[in-house]
C-alpha positions as CSV (number, residue, x, y, z in Angstrom):
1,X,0.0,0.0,0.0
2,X,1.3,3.7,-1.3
3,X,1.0,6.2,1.6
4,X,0.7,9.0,-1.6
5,X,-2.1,9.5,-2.2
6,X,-3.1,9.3,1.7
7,X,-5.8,6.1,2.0
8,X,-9.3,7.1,2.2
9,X,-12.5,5.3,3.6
10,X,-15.8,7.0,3.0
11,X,-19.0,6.5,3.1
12,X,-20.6,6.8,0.1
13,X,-24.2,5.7,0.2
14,X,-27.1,5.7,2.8
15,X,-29.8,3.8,1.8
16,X,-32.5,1.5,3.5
17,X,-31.4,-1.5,5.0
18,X,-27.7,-0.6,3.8
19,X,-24.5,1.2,4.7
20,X,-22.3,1.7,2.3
21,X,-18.2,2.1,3.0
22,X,-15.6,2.4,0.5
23,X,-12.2,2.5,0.5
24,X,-9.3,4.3,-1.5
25,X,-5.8,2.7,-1.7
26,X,-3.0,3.0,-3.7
27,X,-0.6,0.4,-4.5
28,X,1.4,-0.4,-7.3
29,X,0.3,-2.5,-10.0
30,X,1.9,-5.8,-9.1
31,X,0.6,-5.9,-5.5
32,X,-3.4,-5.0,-6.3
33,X,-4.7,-8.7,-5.7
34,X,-2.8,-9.2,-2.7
35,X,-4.2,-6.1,-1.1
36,X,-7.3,-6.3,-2.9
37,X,-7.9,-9.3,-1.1
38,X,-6.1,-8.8,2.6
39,X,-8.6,-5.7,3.0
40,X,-11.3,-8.0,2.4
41,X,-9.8,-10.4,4.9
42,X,-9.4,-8.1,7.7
43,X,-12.7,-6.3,7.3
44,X,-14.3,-9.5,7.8
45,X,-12.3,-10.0,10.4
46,X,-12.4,-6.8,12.2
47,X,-16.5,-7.1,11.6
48,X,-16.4,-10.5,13.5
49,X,-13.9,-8.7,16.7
50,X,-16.5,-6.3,16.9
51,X,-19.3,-8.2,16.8
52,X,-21.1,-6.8,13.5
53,X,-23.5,-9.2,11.7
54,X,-23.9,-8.5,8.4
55,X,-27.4,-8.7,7.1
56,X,-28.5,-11.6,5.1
57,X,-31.7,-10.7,2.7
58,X,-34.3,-12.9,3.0
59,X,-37.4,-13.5,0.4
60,X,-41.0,-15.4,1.0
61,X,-41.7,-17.4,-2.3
62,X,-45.4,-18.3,-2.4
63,X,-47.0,-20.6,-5.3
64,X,-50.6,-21.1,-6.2
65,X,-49.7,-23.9,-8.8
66,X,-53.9,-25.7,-9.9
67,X,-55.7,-23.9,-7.0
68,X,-54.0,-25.3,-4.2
69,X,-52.0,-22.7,-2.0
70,X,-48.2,-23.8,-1.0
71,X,-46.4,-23.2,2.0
72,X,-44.3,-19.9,2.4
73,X,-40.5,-21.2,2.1
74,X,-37.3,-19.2,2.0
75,X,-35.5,-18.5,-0.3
């Protein structure tokens, strides 16, 4: 990671049910996977220290297949 440009995390977008935080790093070219996916790692893990449970959506499918009603199941 290049300390020029300074790193930046922002948060970019408010919505709902959602939060969203970027980041900006620099790095050179040759070292972008590697970083790309430590920062991954050690958001998840820093979410899991903390105790931060990130949301899982969840969606009720319901079917009326001939006249007969189904049961609600997850999906």
């Amino acid at each position: 990671m290049l300390q020029e440009p300074a790193p930046a995390i922002v948060v970019t977008n408010f919505a709902e049910h959602t939060i969203t935080i970027s980041t900006r790093i620099w790095c050179n070219r040759a070292d972008y996977w590697g970083l790309f996916w430590d920062m991954n790692e050690r958001a998840k893990d820093t979410f899991e220290q903390h105790n931060i449970a990130l949301p899982v959506p969840k969606r009720e499918v319901q079917s009326n297949v001939g006249g007969a009603k189904s049961t609600a199941m997850p999906v």
